[in-house]
N, C-alpha and C positions, 0 to 999 in steps of 0.2 A: 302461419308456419309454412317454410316453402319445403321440408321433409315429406309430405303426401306426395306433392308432382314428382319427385324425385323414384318414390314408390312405385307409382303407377307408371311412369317411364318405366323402370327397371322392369316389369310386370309386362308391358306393353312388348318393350323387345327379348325377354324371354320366351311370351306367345307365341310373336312371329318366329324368331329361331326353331323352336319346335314345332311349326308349321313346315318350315322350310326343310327341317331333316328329318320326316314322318313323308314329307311328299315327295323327297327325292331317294328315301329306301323305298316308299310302293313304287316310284318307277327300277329300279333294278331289279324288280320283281326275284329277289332270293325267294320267296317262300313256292312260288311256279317254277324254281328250277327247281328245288327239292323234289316238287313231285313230281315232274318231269325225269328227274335224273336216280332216282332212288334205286334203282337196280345195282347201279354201281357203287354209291356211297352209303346203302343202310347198312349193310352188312358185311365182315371180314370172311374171307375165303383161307383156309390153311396150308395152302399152295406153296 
């Protein structure tokens, strides 16, 4: 039955997809601007 290679194709490029958009959010580094920037965006002023 050629349904397994089909499987594991699918399986193969789903990895790599979520390789590839895991490694291009750490490079935009959101989670380093938040810390970075948190004086201005944690909290609401009544201004």
């Amino acid at each position: 039955m050629n349904t397994n290679r089909y499987v594991s194709a699918k399986a193969t490029i789903l990895i790599v997809f979520t390789l590839l958009v895991v490694s291009s959010a750490l490079d935009m580094s959101i989670i380093s601007y938040d810390r970075t920037h948190a004086d201005k965006s944690a909290w609401r002023s009544d201004d």
